[in-house]
Each structure stands twice: as structure tokens, then as C-alpha cells.
N, CA, C, O and CB atoms as a CASP TS submission, in Angstrom:
PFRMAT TS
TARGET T0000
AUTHOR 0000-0000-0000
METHOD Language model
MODEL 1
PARENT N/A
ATOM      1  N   UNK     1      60.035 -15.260 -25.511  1.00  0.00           N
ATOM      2  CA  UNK     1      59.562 -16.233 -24.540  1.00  0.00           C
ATOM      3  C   UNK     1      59.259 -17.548 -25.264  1.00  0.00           C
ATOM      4  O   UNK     1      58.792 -17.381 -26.391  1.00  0.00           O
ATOM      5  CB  UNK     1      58.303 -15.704 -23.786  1.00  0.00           C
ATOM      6  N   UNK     2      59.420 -18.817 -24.872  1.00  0.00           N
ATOM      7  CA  UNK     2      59.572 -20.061 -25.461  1.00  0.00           C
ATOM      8  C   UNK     2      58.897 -20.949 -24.398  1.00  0.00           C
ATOM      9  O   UNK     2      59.119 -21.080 -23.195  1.00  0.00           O
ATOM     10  CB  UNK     2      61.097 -20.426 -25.803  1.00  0.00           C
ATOM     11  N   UNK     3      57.718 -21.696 -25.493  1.00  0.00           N
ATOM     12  CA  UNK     3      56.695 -22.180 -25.122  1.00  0.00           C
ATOM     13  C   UNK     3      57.577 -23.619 -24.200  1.00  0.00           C
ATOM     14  O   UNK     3      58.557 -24.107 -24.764  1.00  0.00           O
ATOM     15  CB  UNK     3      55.586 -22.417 -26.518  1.00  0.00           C
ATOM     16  N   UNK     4      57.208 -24.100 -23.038  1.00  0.00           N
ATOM     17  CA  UNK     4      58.325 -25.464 -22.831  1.00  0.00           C
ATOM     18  C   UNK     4      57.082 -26.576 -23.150  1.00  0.00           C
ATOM     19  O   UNK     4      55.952 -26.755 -22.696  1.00  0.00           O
ATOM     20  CB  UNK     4      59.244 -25.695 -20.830  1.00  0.00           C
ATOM     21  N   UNK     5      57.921 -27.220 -24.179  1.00  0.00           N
ATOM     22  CA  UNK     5      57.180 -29.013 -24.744  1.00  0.00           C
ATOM     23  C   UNK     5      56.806 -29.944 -23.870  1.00  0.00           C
ATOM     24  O   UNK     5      56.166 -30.950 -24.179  1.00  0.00           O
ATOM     25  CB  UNK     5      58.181 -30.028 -25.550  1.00  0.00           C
ATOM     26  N   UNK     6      57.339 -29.542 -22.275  1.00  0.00           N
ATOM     27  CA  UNK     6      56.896 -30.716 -21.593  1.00  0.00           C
ATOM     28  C   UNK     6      55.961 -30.705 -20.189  1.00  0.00           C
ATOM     29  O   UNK     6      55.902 -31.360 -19.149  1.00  0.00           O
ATOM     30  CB  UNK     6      58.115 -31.378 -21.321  1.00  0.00           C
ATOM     31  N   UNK     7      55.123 -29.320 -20.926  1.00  0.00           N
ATOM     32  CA  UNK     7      53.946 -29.547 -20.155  1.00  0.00           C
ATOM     33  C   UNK     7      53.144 -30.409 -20.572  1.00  0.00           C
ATOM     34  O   UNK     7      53.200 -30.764 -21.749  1.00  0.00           O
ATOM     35  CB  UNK     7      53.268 -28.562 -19.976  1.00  0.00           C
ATOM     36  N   UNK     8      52.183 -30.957 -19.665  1.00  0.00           N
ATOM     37  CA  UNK     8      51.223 -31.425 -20.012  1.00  0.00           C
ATOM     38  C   UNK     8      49.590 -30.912 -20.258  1.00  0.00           C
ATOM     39  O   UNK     8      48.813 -30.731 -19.321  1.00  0.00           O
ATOM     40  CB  UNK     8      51.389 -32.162 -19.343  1.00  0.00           C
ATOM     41  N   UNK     9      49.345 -30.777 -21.248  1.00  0.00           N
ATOM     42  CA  UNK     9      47.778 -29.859 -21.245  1.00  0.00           C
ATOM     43  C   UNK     9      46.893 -30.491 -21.149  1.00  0.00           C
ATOM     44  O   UNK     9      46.740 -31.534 -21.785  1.00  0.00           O
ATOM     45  CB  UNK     9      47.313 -29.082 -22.346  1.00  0.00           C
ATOM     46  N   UNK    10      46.043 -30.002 -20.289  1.00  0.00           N
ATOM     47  CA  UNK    10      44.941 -30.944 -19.758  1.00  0.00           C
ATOM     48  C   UNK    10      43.490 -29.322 -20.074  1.00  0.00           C
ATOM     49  O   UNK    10      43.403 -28.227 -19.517  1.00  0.00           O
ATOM     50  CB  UNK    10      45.428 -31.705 -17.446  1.00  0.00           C
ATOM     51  N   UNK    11      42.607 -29.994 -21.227  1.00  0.00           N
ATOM     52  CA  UNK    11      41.626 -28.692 -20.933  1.00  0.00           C
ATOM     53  C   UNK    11      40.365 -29.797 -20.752  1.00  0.00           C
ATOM     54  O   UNK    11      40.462 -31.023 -20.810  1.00  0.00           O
ATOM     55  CB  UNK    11      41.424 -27.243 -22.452  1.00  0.00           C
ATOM     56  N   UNK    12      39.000 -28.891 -20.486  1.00  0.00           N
ATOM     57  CA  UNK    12      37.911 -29.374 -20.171  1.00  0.00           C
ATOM     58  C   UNK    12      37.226 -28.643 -21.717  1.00  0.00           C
ATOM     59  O   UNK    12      37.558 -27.676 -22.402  1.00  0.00           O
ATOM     60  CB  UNK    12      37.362 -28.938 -18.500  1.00  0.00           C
ATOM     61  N   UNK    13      35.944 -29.838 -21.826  1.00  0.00           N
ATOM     62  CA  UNK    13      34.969 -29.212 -22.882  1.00  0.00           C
ATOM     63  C   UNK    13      34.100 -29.507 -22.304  1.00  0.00           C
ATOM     64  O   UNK    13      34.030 -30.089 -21.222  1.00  0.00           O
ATOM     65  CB  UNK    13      34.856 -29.561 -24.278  1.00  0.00           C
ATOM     66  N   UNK    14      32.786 -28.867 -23.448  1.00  0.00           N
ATOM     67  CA  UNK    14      31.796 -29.028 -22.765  1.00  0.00           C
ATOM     68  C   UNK    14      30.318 -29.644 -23.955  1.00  0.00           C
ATOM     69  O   UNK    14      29.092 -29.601 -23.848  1.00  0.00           O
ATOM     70  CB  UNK    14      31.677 -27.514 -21.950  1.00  0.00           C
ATOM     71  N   UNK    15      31.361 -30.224 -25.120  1.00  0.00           N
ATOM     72  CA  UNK    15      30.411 -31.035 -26.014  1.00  0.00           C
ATOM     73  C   UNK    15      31.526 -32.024 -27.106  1.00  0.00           C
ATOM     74  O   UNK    15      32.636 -31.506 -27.232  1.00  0.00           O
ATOM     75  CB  UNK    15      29.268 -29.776 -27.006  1.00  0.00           C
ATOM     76  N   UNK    16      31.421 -32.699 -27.493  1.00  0.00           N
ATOM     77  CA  UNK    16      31.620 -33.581 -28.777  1.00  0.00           C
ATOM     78  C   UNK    16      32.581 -32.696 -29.234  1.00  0.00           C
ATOM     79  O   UNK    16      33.781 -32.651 -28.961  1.00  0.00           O
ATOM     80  CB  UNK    16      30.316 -33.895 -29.856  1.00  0.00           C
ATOM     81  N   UNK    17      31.732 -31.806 -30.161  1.00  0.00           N
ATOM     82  CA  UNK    17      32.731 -30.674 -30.613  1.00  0.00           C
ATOM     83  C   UNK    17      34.000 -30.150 -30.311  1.00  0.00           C
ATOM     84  O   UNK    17      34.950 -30.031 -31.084  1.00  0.00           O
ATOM     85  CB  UNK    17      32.275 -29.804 -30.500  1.00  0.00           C
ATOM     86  N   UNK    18      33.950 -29.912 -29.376  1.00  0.00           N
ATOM     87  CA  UNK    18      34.662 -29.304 -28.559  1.00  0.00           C
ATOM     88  C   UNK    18      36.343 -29.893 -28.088  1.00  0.00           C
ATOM     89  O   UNK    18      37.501 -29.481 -28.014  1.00  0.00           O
ATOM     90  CB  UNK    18      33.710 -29.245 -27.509  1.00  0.00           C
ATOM     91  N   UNK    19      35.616 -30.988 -27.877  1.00  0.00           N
ATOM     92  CA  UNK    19      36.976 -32.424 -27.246  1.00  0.00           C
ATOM     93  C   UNK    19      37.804 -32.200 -29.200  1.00  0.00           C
ATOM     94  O   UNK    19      38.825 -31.534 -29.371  1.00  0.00           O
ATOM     95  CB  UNK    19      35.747 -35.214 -26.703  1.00  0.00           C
ATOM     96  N   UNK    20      37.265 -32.715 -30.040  1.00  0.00           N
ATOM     97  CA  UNK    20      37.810 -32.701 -31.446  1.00  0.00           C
ATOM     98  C   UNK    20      38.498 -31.739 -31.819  1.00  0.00           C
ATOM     99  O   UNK    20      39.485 -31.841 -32.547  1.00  0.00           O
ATOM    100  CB  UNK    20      36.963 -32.768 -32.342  1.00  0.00           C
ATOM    101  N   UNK    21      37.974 -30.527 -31.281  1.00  0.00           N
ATOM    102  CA  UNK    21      38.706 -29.385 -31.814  1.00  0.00           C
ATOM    103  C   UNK    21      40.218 -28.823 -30.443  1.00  0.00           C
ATOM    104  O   UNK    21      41.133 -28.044 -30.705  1.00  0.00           O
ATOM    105  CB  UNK    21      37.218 -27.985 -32.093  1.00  0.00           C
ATOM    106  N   UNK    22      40.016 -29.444 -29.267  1.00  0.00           N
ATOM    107  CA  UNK    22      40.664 -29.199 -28.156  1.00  0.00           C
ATOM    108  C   UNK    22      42.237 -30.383 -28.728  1.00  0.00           C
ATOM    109  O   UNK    22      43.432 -30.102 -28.821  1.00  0.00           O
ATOM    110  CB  UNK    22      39.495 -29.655 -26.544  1.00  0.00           C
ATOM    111  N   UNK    23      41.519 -31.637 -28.986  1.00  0.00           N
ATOM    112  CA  UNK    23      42.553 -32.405 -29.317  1.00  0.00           C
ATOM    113  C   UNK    23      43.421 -31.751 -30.556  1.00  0.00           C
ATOM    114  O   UNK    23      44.568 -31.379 -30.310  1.00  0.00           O
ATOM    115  CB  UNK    23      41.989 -33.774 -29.618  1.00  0.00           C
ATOM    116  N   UNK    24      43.024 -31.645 -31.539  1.00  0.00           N
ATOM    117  CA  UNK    24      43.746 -30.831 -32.832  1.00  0.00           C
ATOM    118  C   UNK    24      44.346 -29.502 -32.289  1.00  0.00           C
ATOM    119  O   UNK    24      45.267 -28.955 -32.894  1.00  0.00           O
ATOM    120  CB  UNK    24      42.573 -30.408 -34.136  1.00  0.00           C
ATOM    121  N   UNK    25      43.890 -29.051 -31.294  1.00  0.00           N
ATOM    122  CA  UNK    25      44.804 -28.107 -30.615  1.00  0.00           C
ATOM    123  C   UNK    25      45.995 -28.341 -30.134  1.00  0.00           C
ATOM    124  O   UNK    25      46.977 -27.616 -30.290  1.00  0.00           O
ATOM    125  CB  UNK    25      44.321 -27.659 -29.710  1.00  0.00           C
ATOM    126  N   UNK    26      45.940 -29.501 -29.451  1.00  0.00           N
ATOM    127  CA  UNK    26      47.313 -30.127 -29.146  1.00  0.00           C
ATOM    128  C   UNK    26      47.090 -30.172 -28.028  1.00  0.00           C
ATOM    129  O   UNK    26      48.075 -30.412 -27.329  1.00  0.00           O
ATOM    130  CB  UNK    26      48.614 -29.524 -29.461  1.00  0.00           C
ATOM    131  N   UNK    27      45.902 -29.998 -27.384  1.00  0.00           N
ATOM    132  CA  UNK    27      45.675 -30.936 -25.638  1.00  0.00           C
ATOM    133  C   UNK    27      45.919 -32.163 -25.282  1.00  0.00           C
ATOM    134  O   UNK    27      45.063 -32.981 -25.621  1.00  0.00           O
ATOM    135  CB  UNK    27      44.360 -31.099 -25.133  1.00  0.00           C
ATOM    136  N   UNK    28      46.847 -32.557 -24.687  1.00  0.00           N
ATOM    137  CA  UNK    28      47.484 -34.086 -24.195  1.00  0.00           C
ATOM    138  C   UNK    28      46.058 -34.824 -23.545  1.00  0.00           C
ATOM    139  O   UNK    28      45.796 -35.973 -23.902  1.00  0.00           O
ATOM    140  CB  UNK    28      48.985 -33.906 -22.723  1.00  0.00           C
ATOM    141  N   UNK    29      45.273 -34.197 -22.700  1.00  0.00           N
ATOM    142  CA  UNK    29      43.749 -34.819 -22.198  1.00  0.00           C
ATOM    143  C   UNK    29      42.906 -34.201 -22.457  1.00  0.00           C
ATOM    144  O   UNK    29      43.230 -33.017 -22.551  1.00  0.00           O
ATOM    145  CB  UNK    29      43.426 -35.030 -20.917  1.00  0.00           C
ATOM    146  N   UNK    30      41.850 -34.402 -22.650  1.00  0.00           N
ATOM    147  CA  UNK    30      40.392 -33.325 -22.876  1.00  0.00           C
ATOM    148  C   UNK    30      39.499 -33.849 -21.750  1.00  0.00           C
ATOM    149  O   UNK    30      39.688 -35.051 -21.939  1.00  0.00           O
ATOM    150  CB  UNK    30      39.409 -33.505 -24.619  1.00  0.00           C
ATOM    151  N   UNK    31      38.750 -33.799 -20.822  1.00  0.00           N
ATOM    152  CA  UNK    31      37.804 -33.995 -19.841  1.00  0.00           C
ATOM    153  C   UNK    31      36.867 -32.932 -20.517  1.00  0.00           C
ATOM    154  O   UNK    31      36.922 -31.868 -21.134  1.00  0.00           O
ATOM    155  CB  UNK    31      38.304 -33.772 -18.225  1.00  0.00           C
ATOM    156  N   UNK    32      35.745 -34.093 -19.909  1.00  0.00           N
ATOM    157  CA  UNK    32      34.048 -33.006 -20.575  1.00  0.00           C
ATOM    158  C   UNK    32      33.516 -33.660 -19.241  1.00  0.00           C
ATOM    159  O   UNK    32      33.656 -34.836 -18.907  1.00  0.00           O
ATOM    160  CB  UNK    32      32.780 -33.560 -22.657  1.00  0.00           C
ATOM    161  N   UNK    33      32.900 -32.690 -18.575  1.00  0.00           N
ATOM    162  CA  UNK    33      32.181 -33.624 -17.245  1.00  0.00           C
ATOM    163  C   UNK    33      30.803 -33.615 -17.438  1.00  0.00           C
ATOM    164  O   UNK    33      30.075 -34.073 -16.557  1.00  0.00           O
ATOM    165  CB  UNK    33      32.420 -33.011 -15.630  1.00  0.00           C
ATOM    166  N   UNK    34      30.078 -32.898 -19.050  1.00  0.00           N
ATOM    167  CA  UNK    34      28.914 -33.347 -18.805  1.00  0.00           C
ATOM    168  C   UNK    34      28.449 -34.929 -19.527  1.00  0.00           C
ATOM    169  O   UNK    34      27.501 -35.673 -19.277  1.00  0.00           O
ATOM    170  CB  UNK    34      28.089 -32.190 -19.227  1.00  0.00           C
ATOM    171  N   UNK    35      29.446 -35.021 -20.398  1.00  0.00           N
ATOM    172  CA  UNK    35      29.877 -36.687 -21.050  1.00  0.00           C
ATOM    173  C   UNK    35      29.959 -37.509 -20.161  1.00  0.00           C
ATOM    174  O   UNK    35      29.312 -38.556 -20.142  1.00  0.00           O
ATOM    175  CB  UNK    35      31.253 -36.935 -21.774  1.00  0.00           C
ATOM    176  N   UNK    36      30.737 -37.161 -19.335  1.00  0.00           N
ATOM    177  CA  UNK    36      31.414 -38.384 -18.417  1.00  0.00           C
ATOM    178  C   UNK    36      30.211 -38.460 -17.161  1.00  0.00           C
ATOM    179  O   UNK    36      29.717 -39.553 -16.883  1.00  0.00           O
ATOM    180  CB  UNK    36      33.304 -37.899 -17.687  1.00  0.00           C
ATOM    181  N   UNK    37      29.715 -36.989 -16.308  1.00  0.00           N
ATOM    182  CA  UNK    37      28.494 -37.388 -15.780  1.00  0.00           C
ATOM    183  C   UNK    37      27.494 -37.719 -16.448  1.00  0.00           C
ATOM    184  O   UNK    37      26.561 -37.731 -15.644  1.00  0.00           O
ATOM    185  CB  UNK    37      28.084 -36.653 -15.122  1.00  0.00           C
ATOM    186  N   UNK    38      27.004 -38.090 -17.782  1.00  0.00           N
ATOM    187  CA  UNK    38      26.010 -38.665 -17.969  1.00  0.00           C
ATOM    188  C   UNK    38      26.114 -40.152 -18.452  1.00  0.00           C
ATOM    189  O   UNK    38      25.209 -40.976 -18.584  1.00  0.00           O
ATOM    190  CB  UNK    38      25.389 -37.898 -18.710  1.00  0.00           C
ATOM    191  N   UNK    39      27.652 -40.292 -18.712  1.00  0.00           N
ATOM    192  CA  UNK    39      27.845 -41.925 -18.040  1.00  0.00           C
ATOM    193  C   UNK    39      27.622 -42.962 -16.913  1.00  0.00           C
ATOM    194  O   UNK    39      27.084 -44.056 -16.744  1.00  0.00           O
ATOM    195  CB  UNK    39      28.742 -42.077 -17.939  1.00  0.00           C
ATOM    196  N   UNK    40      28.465 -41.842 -16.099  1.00  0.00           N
ATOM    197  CA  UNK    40      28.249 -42.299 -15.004  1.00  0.00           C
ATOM    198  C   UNK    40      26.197 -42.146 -14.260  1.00  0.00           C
ATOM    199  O   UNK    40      25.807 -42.615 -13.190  1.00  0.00           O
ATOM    200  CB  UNK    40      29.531 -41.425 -14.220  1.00  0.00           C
ATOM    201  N   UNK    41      25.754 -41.740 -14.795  1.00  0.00           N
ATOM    202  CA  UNK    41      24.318 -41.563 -14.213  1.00  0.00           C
ATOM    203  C   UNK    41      23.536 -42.524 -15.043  1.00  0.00           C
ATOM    204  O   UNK    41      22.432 -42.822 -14.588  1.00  0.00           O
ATOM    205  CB  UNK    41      23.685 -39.983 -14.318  1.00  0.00           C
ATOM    206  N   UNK    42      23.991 -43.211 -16.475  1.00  0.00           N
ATOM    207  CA  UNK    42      23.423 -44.235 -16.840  1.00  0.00           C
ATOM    208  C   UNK    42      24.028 -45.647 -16.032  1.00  0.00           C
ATOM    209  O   UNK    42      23.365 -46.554 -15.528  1.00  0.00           O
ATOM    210  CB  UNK    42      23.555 -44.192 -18.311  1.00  0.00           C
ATOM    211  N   UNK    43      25.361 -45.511 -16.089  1.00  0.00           N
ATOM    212  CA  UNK    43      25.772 -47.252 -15.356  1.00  0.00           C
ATOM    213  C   UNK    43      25.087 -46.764 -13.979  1.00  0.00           C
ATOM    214  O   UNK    43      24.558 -47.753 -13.472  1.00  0.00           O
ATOM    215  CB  UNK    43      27.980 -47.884 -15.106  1.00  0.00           C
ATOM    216  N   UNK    44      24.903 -45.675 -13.219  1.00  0.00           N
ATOM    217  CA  UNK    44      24.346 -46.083 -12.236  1.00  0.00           C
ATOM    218  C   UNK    44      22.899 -46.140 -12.143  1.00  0.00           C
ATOM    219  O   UNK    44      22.227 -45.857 -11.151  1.00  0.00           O
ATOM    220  CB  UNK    44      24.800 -45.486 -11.402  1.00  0.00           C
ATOM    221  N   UNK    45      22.463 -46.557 -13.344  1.00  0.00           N
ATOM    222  CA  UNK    45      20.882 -46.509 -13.016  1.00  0.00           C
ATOM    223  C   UNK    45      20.874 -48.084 -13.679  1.00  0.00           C
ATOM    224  O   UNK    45      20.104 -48.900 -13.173  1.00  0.00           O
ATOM    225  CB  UNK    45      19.705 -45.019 -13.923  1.00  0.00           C
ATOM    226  N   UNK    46      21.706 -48.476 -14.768  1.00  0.00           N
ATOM    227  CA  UNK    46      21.749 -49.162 -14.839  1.00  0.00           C
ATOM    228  C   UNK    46      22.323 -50.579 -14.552  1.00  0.00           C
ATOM    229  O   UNK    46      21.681 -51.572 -14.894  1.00  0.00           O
ATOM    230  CB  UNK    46      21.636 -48.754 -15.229  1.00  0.00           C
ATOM    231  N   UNK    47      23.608 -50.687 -13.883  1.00  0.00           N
ATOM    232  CA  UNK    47      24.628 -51.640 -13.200  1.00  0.00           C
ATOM    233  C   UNK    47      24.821 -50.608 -11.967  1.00  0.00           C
ATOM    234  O   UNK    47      25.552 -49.680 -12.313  1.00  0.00           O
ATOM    235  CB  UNK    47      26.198 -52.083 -14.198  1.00  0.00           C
ATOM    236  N   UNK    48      24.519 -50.538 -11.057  1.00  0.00           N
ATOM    237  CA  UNK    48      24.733 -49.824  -9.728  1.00  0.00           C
ATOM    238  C   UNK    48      26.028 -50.620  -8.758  1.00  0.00           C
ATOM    239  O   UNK    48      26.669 -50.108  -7.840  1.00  0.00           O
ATOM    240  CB  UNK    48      23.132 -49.870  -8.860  1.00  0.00           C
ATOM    241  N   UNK    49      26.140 -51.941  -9.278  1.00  0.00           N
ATOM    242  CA  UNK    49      27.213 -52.578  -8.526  1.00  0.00           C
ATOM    243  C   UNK    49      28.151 -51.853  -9.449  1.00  0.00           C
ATOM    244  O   UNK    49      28.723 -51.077  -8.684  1.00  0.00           O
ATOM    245  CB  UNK    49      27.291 -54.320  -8.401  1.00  0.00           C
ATOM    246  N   UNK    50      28.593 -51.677 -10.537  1.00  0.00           N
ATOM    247  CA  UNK    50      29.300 -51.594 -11.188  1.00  0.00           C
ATOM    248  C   UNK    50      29.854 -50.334 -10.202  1.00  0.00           C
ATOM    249  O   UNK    50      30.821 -50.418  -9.445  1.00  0.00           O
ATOM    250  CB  UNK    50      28.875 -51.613 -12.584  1.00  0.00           C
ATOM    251  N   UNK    51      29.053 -49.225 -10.389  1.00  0.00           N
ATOM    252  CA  UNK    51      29.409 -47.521  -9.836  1.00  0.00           C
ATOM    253  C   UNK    51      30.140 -47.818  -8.739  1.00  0.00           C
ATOM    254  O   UNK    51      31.211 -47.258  -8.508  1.00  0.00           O
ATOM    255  CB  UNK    51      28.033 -46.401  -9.328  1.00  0.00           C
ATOM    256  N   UNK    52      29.508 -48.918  -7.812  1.00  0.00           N
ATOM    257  CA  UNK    52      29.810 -48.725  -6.174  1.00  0.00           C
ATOM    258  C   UNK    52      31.487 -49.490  -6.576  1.00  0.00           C
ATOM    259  O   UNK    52      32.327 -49.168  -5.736  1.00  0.00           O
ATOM    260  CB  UNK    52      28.390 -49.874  -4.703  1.00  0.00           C
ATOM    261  N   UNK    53      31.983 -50.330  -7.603  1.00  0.00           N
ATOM    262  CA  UNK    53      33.479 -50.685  -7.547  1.00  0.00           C
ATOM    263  C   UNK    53      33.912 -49.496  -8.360  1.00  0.00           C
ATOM    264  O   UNK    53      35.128 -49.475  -8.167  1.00  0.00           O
ATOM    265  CB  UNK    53      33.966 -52.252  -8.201  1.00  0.00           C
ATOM    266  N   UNK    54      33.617 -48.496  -9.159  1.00  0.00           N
ATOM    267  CA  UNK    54      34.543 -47.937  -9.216  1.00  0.00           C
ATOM    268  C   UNK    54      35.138 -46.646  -8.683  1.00  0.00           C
ATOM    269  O   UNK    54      36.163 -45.997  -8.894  1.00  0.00           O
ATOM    270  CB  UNK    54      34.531 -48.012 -10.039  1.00  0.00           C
ATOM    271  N   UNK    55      33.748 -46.512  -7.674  1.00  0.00           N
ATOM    272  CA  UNK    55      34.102 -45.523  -6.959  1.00  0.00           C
ATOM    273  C   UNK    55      34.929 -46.110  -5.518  1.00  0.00           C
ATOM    274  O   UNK    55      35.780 -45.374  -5.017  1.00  0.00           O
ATOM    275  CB  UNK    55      32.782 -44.691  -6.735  1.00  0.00           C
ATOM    276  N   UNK    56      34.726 -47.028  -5.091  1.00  0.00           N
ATOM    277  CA  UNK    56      35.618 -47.764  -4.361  1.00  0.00           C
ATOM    278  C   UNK    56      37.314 -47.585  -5.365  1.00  0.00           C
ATOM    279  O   UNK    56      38.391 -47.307  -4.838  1.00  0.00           O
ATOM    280  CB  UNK    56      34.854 -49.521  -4.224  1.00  0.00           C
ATOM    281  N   UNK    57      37.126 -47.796  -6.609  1.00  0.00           N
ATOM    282  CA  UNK    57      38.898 -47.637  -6.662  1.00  0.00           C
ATOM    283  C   UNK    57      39.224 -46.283  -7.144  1.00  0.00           C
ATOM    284  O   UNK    57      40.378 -46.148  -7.549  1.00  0.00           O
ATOM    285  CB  UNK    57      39.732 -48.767  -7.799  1.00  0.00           C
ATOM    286  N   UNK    58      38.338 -45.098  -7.194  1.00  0.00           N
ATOM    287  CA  UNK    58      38.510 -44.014  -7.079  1.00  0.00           C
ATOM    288  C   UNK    58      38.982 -43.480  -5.850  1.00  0.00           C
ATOM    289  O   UNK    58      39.886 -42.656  -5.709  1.00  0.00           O
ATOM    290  CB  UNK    58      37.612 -43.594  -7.434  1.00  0.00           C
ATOM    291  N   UNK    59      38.070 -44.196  -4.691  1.00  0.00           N
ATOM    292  CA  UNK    59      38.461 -43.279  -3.341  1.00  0.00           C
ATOM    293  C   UNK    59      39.286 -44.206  -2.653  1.00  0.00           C
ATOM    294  O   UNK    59      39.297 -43.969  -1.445  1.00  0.00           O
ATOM    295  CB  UNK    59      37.141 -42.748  -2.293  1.00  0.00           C
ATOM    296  N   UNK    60      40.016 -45.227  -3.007  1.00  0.00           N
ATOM    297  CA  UNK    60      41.156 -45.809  -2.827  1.00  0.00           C
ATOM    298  C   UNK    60      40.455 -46.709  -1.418  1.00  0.00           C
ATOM    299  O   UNK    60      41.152 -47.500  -0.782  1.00  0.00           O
ATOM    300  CB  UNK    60      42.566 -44.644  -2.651  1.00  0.00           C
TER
END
């Protein structure tokens, strides 16, 4: 059985660690949603206009 090259791998982590060692794996994306939600929960505490445009070009 033969792996095909033109998937795309997309995994999730769930620290620092994790994304580093996911990438050297050979994951094309790494998503961590507790990184990215605790971004997003600082710009929105801190620039709240900011959140409300990019969730406007999130939900199209």
C-alpha cells in the first residue's frame, strides 16, 4: 500500500510542543485552538473592533 504525496495533512495540537513536533512530522497545517482561542480572547478584550472585522470576514 503506497502512501499518496498529495494529501494534505492538517493535525490539531494542543501546546507549543506539540505544533514543533507535528510540523517535523510532516503536517502541511498544525491548528492548536487553545493558542489561537487565547488570542482571540486577548484582541477581544483588548481591540474589540478589531474581533468584530474579523469575524465579519470569517462569516463572510
Amino acid at each position: 500500500m503506497a502512501l499518496n504525496p498529495h494529501i494534505r495533512a492538517i493535525a490539531r495540537a494542543s501546546s507549543e510542543e506539540a505544533i514543533q513536533k507535528l510540523q517535523r512530522g510532516g503536517a502541511d497545517a498544525v491548528v492548536s485552538p487553545y493558542i489561537t482561542g487565547g488570542r482571540r480572547m486577548a484582541t477581544a478584550a483588548l481591540r474589540p473592533e478589531v474581533m468584530h472585522f474579523v469575524d465579519g470576514m470569517i462569516t463572510g
